[in-house]
C-alpha positions as CSV (number, residue, x, y, z in Angstrom):
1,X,-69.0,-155.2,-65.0
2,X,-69.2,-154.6,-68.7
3,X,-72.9,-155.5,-69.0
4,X,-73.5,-152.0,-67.8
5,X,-76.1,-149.8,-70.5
6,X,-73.9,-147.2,-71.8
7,X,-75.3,-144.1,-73.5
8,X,-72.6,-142.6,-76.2
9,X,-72.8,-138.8,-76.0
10,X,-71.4,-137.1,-78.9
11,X,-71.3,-133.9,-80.7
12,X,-69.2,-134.1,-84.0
13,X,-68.8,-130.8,-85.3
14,X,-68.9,-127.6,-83.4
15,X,-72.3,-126.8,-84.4
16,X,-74.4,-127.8,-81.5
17,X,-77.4,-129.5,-83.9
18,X,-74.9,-131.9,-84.5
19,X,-75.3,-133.5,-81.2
20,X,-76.7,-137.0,-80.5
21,X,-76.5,-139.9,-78.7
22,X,-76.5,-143.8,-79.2
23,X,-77.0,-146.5,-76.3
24,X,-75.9,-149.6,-75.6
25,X,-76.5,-152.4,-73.6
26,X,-73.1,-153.1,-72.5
27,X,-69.5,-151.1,-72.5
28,X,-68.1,-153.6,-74.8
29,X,-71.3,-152.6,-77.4
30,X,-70.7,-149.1,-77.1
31,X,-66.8,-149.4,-77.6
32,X,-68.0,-151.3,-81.2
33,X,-70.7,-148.6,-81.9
34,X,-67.8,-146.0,-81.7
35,X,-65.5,-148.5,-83.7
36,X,-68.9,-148.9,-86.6
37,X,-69.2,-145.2,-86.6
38,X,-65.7,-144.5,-87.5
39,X,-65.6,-147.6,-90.5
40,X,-68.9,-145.4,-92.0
41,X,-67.0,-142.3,-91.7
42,X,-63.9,-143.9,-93.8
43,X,-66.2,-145.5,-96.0
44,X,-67.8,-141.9,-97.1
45,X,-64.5,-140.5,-97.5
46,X,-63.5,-143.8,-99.1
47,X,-66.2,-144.8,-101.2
48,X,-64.1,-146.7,-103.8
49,X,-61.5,-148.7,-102.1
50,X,-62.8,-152.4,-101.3
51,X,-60.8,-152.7,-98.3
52,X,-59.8,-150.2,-95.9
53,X,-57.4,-150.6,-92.5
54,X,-56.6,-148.2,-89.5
55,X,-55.1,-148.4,-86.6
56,X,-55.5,-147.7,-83.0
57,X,-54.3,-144.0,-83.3
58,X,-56.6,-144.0,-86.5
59,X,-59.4,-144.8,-84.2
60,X,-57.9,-141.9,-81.2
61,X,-57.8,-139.6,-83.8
62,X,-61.3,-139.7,-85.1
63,X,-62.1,-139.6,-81.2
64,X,-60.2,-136.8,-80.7
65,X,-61.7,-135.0,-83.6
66,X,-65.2,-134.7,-82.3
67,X,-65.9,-131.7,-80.9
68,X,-67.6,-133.7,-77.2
69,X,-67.5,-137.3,-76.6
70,X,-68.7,-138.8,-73.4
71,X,-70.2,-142.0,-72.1
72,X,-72.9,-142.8,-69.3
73,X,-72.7,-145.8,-67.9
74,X,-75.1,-147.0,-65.5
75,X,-74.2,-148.3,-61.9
76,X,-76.9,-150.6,-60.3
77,X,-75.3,-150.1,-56.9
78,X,-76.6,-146.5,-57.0
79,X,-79.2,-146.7,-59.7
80,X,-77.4,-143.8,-61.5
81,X,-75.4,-143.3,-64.9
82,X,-71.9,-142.2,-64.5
83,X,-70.6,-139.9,-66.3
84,X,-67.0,-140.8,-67.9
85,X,-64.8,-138.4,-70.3
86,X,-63.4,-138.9,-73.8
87,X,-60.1,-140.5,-72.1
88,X,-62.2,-143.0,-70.1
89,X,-63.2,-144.0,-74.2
90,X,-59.8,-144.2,-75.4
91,X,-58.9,-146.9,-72.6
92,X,-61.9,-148.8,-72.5
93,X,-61.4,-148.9,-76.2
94,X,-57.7,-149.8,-75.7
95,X,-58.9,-152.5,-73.7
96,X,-61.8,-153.7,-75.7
97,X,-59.6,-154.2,-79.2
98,X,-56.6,-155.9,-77.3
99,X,-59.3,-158.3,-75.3
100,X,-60.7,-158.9,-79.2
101,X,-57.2,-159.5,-80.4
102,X,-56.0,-162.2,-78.1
């Protein structure tokens, strides 16, 4: 089920050229785009510390900061992308990072 392609929809600011989109070839990919994205973004603001850490409500708040933030995942069964919403994200992301924790 998580081989699906995913396409990451995202807008970061509220000025619309901000826009773009990444995808993926799996939901599990996508879920560590989002998490690769957010390490950059504390890297910029960080630029001199060697080692950063966050959190999981680290990670939920950069998510919830963005002004849109939507996957489409495709379905095979109906050879269509779904679309899913930014809270569809925080629990497949819940349950991507627990999965890579055990």
């Amino acid at each position: 089920m998580s081989n699906r392609h995913t396409i990451i929809l995202m807008q970061t600011s509220q000025n619309r050229a901000s826009r773009t989109f990444m995808d993926y070839e799996s939901i599990s990919k996508a879920m560590d785009g989002i998490c690769a994205l957010y390490e950059r973004k504390l890297k910029e603001l960080n630029p001199t510390m060697r080692n950063i850490t966050y959190d999981i409500q680290d990670l939920y708040n950069f998510i919830d900061g963005l002004a849109d933030l939507s996957a489409l995942v495709y379905d095979q069964s109906i050879q269509a992308y779904l679309p899913n919403d930014r809270q569809w994200i925080r629990n497949r992301m819940f349950n991507h990072l627990k999965r890579l924790a055990q």
